[in-house]
C-alpha positions in Angstrom: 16.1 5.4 -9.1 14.2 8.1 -7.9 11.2 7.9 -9.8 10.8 4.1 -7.7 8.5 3.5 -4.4 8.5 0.1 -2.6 7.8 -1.9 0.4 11.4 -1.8 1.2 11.7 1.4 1.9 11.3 1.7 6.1 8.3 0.9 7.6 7.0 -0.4 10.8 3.9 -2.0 11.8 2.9 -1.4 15.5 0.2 -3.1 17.5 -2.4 -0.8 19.5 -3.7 -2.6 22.5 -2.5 -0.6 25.4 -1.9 3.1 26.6 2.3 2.5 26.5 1.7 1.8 22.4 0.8 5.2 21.9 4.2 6.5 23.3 5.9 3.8 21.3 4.0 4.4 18.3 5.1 8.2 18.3 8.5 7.6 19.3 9.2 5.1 16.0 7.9 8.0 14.1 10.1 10.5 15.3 13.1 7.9 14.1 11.5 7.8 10.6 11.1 11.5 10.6 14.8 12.0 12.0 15.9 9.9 8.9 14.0 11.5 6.7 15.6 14.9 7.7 12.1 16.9 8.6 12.7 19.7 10.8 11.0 20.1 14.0 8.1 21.3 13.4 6.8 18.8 10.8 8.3 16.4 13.1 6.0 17.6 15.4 2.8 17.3 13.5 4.0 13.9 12.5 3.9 13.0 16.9 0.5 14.4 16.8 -1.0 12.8 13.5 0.5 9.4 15.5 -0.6 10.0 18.9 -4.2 11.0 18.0 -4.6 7.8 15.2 -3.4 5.6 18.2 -5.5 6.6 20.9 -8.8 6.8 18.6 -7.8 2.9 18.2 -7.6 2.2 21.9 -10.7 4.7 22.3 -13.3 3.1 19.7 -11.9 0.1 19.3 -10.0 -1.4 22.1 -7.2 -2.8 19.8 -5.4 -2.2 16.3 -2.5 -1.3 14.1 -0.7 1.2 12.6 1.6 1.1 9.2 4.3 3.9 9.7 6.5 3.6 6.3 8.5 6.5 5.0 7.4 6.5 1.0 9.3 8.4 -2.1 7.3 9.6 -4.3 8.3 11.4 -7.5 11.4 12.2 -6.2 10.0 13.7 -3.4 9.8 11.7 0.6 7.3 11.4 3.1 5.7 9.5 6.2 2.4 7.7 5.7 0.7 6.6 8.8 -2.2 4.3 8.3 -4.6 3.1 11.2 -6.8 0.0 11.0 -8.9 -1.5 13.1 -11.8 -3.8 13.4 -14.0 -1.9 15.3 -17.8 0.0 15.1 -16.7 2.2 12.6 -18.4 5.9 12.5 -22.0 6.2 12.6 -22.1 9.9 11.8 -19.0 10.5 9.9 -19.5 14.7 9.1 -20.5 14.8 13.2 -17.1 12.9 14.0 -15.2 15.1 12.0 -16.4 18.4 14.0 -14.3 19.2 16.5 -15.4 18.9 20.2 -17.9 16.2 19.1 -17.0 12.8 20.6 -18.8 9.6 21.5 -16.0 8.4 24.0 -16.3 11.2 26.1 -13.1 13.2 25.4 -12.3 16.6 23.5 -13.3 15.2 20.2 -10.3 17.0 18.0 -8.2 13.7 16.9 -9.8 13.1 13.3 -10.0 17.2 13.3 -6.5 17.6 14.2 -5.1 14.6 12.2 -7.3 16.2 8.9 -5.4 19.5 9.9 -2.1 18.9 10.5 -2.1 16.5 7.7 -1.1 17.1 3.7 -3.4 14.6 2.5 -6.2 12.6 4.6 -8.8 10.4 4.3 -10.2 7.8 5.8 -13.3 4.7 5.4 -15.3 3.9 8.4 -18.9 2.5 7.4 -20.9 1.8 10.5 -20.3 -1.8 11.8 -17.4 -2.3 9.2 -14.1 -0.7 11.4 -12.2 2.1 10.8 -9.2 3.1 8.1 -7.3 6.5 8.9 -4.7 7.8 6.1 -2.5 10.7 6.7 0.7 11.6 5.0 3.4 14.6 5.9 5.9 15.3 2.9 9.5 15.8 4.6 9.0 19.7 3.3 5.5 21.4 3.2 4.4 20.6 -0.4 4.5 23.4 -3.1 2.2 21.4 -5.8 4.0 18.1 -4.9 1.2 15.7 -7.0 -1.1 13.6 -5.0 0.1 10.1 -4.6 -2.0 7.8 -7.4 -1.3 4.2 -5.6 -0.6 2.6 -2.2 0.4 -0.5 -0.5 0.5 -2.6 2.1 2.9 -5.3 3.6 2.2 -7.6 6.4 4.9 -10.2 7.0 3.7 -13.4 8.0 3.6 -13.5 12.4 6.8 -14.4 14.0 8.6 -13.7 10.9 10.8 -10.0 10.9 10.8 -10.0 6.9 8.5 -10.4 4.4 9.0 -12.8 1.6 6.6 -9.9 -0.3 7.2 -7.3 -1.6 5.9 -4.7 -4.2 6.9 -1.4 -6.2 6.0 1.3 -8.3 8.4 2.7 -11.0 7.7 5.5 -12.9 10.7 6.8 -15.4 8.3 8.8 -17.9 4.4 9.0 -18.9 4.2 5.2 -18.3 3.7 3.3 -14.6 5.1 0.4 -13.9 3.8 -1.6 -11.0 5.1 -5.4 -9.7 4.4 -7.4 -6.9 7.0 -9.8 -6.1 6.1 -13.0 -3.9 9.3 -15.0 -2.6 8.5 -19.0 -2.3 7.5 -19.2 0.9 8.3 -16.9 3.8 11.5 -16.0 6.2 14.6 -14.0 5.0 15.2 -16.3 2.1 11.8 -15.5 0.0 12.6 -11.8 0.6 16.4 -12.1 -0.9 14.3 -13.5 -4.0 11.5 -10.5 -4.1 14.1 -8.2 -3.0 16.2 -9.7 -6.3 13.5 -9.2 -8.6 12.5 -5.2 -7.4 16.3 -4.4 -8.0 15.8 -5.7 -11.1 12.9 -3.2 -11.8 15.1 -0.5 -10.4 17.6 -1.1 -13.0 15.5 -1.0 -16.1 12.1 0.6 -15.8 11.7 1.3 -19.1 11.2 -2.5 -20.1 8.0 -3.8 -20.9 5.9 -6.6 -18.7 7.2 -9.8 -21.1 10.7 -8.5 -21.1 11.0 -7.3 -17.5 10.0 -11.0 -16.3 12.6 -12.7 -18.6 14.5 -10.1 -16.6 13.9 -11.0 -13.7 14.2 -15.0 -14.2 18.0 -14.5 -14.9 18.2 -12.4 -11.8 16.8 -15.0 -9.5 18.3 -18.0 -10.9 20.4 -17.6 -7.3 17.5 -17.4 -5.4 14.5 -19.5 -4.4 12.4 -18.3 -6.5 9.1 -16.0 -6.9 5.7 -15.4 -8.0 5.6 -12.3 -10.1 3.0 -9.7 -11.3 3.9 -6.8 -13.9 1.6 -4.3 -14.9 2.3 -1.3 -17.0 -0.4 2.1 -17.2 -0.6 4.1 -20.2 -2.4 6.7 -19.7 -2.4 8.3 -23.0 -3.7 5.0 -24.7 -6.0 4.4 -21.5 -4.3 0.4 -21.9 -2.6 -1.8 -19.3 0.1 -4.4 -19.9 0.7 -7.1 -18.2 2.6 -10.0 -17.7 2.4 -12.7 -14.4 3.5 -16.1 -13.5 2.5 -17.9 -10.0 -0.1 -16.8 -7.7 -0.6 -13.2 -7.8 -4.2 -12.1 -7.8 -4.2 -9.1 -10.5 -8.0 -7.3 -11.5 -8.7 -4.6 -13.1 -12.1 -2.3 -11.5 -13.9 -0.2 -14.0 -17.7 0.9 -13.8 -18.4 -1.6 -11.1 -16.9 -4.4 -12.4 -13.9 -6.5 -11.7 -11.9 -8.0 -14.4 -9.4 -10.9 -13.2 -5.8 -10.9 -15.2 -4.1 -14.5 -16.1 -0.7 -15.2 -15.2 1.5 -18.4 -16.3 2.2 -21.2 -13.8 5.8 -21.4 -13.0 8.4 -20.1 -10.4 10.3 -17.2 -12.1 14.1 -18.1 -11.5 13.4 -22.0 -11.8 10.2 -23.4 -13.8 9.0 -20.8 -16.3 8.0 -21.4 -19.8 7.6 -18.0 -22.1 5.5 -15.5 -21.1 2.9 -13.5 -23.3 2.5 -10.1 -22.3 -1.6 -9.2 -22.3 -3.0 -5.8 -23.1 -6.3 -5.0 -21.5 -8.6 -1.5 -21.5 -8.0 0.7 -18.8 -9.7 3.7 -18.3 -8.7 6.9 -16.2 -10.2 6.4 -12.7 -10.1 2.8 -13.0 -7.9 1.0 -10.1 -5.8 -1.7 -10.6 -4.8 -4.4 -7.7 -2.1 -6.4 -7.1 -2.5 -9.1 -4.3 -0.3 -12.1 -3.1 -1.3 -14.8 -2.1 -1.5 -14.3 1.4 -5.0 -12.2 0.5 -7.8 -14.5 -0.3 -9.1 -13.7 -4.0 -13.1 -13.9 -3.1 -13.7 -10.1 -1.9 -16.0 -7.6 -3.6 -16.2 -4.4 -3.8 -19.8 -4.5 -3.5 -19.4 -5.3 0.4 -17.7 -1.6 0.5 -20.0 0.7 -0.6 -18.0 4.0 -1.3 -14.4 2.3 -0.7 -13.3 2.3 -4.2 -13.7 6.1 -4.4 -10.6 6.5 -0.9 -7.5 6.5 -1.1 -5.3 3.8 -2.8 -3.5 2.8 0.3 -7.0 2.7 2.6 -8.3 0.1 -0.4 -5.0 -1.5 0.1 -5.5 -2.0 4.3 -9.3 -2.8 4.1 -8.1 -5.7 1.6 -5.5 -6.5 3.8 -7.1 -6.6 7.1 -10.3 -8.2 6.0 -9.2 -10.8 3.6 -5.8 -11.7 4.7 -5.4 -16.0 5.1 -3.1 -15.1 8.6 -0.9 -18.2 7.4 2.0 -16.5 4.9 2.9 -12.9 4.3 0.1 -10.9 2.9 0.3 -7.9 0.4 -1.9 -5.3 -2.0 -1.0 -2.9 -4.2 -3.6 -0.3 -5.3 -2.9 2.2 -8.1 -5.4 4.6 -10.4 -4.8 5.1 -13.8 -4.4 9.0 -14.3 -6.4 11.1 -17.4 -4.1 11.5 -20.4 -3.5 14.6 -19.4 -1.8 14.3 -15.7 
């Protein structure tokens, strides 16, 4: 489908603790750029965009990681690289952005250059709270290709190659479909059974919450087993839906406050009894999250004072790197419901 984004598309996490990560950094994102076809010279930016977020980690920092995923995006492709650390964050945030200004002593152009050579950018770095850089390149240079309304990220639990997570974004007409898929617990088997229930997405979009998780219980009868979280946007009624059974942390942010979402106990594919689809108020601007439970559920937005205003997939790594239990796989998904009129 190629109105469908997920965390199985490629992506790569890289750690940043050492001058020889930056090479290896930029030379995994010249493989996602030769597989996603861009020519040489957006390839080019992209080894710049990498290089720079790398070395401001090792800079400012002393260690970190990047996310280097190739996303689709309304039929359209592109490279995403996100940098996170835990580090001092930016003091003077409009002084760090000028070019030739630096407090480690060098040129000062990487957050000029990356802003630059980048089609979208943004980044979250509160003094004493670390630093989150976004920057995607679109395989071709964008002619009105729409901003990106959600992000994610996907940490697989240490020592393991796959996640048992995973999470997607389908969207076949004015409505947005988003699920987070949680395997039972972690290795190659729980990401057959959130691998199982994405295809299952795939193959009918157009279903609603309640009847996309019956869905999904027939598909993974084979498997292990999943927690499950469906939510769908309407933008023209300003309404979610949403259905959810296991352990999936769902909340809805509007006007400074955080609405928690139920879902069902049971195991879609094994234990679930019938599931009630919920409709909840949903204004444009609002976000909505998605979080496994590898994220702890006791964070507020309130401790990030301007992060709900960045980017969905710097919301999504904050979350991620701040609040993650560092004993299973660990995921967020972080979308904004559009106007009525986008």
């Amino acid at each position: 489908m190629e109105n469908l984004s997920s965390s199985l598309e490629p992506a790569e996490w890289i750690s940043i603790s050492h001058a020889s990560d930056v090479g290896a950094a930029r030379r995994s994102g010249q493989l996602l750029a030769a597989q996603l076809g861009m020519n040489e010279t957006r390839s080019g930016q992209l080894a710049i965009i990498i290089s720079e977020a790398a070395t401001n980690i090792l800079k400012h920092a002393g260690e970190g990681r990047l996310l280097l995923a190739s996303v689709k995006y309304a039929g359209e492709r592109c490279i995403e690289v996100l940098a996170i650390d835990d580090g001092p964050g930016i003091a003077n945030l409009q002084l760090a952005m000028t070019d030739g200004v630096s407090s480690a002593g060098t040129a000062g152009t990487g957050l000029g250059a990356m802003r630059r050579l980048a089609d979208q950018f943004d980044l979250y770095a509160p003094a004493g709270k670390g630093t989150v850089v976004f920057a995607r390149l679109w395989r071709n240079a964008p002619t009105g290709t729409p901003a990106k309304r959600y992000g994610g990220v996907c940490l697989p639990l240490a020592g393991e190659t796959e996640s048992g997570d995973a999470w997607a974004v389908a969207h076949p007409g004015k409505h947005i479909t988003l699920m987070m898929a949680d395997g039972l617990g972690h290795g190659p088997e729980a990401a057959k059974a959130a691998a199982a229930a994405l295809r299952t997405l795939s193959a009918v979009p157009q279903q609603a919450p309640q009847t996309l998780t019956a869905s999904c219980h027939e598909a993974l009868r084979p498997t292990r087993g999943a927690a499950l979280a469906i939510a769908t946007l309407d933008p023209v009624a300003q309404q979610l839906s949403f259905a959810g059974v296991g352990n999936i942390s769902a909340s809805i942010y509007a006007d400074g406050v955080r609405r928690q979402l139920m879902s069902y106990n049971g195991i879609v594919g094994h234990n679930m009894r019938t599931v009630r689809e919920l409709q909840f108020p949903c204004p444009a601007g609002a976000l909505v999250l998605l979080a496994s439970d590898g994220i702890t559920t006791q964070w507020d937005f309130n401790q990030y004072p301007g992060l709900a205003a960045r980017a969905p997939a710097i919301i999504a790594a904050v979350l991620l790197r701040d609040h993650s239990r560092g004993r299973d796989d660990a995921s967020v998904l972080v979308a904004v419901m559009p106007g009525s009129e986008e």
